[in-house]
C-alpha atoms as a printed R data frame, in Angstrom:
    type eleno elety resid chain resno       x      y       z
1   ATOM     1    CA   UNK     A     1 -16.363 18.774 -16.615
2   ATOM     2    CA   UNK     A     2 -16.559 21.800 -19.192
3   ATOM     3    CA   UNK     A     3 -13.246 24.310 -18.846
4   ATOM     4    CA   UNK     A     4 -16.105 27.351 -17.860
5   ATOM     5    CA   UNK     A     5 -17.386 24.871 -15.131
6   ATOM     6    CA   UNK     A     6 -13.852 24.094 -14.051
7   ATOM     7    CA   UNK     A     7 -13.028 27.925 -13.857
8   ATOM     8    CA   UNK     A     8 -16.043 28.985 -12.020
9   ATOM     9    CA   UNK     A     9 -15.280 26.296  -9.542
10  ATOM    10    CA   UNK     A    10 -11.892 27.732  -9.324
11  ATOM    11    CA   UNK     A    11 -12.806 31.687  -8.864
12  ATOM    12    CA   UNK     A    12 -15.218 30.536  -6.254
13  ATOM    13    CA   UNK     A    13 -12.502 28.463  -4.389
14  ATOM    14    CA   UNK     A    14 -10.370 31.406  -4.179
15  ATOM    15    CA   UNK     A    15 -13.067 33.758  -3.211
16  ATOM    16    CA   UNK     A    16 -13.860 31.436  -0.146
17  ATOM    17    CA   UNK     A    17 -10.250 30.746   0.415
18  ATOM    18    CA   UNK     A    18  -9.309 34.597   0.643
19  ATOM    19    CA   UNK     A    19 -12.270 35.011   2.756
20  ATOM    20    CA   UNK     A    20 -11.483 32.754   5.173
21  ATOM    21    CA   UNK     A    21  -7.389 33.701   5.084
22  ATOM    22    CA   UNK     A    22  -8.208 37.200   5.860
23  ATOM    23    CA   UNK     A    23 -11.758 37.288   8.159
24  ATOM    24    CA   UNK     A    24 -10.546 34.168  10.195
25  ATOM    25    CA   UNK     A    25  -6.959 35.238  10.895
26  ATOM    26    CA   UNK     A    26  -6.676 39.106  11.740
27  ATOM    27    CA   UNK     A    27  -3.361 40.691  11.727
28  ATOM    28    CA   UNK     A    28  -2.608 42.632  15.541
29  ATOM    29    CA   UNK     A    29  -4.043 46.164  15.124
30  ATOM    30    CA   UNK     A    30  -5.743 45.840  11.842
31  ATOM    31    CA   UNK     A    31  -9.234 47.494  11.433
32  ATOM    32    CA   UNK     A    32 -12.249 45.576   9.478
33  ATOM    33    CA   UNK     A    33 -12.007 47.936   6.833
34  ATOM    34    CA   UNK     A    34  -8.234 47.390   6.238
35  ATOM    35    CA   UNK     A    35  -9.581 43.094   5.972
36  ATOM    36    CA   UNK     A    36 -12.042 44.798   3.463
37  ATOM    37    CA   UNK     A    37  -9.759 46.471   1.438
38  ATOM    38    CA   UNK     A    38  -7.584 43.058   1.319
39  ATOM    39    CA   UNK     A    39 -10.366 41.292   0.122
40  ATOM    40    CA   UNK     A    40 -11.173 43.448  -2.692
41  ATOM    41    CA   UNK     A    41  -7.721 43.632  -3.581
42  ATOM    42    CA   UNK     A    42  -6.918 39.893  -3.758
43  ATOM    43    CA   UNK     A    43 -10.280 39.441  -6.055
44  ATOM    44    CA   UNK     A    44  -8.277 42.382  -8.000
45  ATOM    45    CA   UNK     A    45  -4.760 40.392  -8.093
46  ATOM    46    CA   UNK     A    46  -6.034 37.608  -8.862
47  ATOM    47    CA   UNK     A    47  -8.109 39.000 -11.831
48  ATOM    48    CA   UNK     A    48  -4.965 40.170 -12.943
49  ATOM    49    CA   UNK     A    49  -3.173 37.220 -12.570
50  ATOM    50    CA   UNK     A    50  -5.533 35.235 -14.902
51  ATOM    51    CA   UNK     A    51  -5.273 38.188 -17.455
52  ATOM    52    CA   UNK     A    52  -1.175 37.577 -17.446
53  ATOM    53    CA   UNK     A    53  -0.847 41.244 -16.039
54  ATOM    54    CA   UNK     A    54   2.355 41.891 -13.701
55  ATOM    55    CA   UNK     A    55   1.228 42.690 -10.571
56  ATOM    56    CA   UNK     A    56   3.413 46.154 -10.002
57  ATOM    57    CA   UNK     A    57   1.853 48.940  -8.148
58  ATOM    58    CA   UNK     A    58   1.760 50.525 -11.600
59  ATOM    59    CA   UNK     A    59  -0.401 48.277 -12.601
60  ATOM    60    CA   UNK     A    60  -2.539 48.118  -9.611
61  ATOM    61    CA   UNK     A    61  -2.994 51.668  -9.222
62  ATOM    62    CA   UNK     A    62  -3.731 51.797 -13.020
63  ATOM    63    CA   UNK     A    63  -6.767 49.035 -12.635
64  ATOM    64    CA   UNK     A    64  -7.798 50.262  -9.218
65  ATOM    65    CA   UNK     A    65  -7.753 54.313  -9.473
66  ATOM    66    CA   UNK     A    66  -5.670 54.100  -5.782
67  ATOM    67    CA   UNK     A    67  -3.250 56.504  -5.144
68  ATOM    68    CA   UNK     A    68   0.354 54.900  -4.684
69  ATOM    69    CA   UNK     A    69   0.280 55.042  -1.160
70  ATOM    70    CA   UNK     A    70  -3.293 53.527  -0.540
71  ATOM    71    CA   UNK     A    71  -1.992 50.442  -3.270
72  ATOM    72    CA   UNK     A    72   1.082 50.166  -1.066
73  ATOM    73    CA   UNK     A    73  -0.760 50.183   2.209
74  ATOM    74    CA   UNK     A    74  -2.945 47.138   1.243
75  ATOM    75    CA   UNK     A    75  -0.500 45.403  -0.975
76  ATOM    76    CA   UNK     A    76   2.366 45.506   2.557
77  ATOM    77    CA   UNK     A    77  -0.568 43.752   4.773
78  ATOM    78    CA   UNK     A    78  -0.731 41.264   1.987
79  ATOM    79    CA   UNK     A    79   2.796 40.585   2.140
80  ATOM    80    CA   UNK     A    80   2.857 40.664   5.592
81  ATOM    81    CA   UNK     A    81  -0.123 38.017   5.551
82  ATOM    82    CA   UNK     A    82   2.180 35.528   3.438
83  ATOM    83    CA   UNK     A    83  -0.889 36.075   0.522
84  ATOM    84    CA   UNK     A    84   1.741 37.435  -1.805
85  ATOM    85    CA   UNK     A    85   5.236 37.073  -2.306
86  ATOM    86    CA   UNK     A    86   7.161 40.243  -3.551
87  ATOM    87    CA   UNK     A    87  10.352 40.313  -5.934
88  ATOM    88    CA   UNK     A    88  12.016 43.377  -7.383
89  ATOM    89    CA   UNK     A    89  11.961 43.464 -11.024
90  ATOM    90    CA   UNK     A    90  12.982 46.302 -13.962
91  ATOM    91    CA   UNK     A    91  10.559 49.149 -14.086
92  ATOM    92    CA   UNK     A    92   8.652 49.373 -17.934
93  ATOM    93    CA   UNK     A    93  11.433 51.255 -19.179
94  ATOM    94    CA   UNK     A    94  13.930 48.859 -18.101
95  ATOM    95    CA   UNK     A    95  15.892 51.265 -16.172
96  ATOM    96    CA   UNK     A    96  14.814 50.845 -12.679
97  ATOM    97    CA   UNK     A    97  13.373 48.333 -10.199
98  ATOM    98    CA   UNK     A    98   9.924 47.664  -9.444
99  ATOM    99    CA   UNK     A    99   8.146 46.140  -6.973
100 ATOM   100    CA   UNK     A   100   6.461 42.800  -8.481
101 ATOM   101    CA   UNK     A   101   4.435 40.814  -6.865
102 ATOM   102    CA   UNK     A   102   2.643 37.093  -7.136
103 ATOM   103    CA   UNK     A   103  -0.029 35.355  -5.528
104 ATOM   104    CA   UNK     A   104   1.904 32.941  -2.989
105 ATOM   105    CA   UNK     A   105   2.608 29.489  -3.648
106 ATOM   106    CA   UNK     A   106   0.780 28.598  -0.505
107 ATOM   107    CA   UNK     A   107  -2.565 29.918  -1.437
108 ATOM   108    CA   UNK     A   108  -2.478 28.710  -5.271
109 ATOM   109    CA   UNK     A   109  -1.500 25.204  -3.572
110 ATOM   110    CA   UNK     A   110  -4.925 25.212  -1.581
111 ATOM   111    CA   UNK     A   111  -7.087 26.410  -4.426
112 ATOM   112    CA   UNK     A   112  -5.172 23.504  -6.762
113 ATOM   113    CA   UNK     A   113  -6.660 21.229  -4.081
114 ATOM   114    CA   UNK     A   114 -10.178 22.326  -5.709
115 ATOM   115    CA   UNK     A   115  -9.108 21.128  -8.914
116 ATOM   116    CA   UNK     A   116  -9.321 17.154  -8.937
């Protein structure tokens, strides 16, 4: 199988996988648009991710045009949801910490499932 084929395969995988994840299994008191906003934002994260871009709200906001507290809200349900695993890191000047974040082991497990 061609590496496109193989990556198409793969982008669809996660698409379905997020999908499910976040449709199928609502968090207590969370609307439909707030499962909306998680699904665009993993597609985002995960665009990212194959572009070897650090996922810091920095970043996010940069790509997205969110202001810092509408990146945060959706990013915490994320992390809350076990999607994404955060770790504080040195901000771009090296000076401070930043929040960093990755796409959980869990959910690049089940997409690697995809892959044989």
């Amino acid at each position: 199988m061609t590496r496109a084929l193989k990556t198409q395969l793969r982008n669809l995988a996660f698409s379905g996988l997020i999908l499910h994840e976040i449709l199928d299994h609502p968090l207590e008191e969370e609307t439909p648009q707030a499962r909306l906003k998680e699904i665009g934002m993993m597609t985002i994260l995960y665009t990212m991710t194959q572009a070897h871009q650090k996922l810091t709200l920095s970043n996010i906001i940069e790509v997205t045009d969110l202001t810092r507290s509408g990146a945060k809200e959706t990013v915490d349900l994320l992390v809350r949801r076990g999607m994404l695993t955060e770790t504080m890191g040195t901000n771009s000047m090296g000076r401070g910490t930043a929040r960093q974040f990755e796409i959980s082991a869990d959910i690049l497990k089940k997409i690697s499932a995809f892959e044989s």
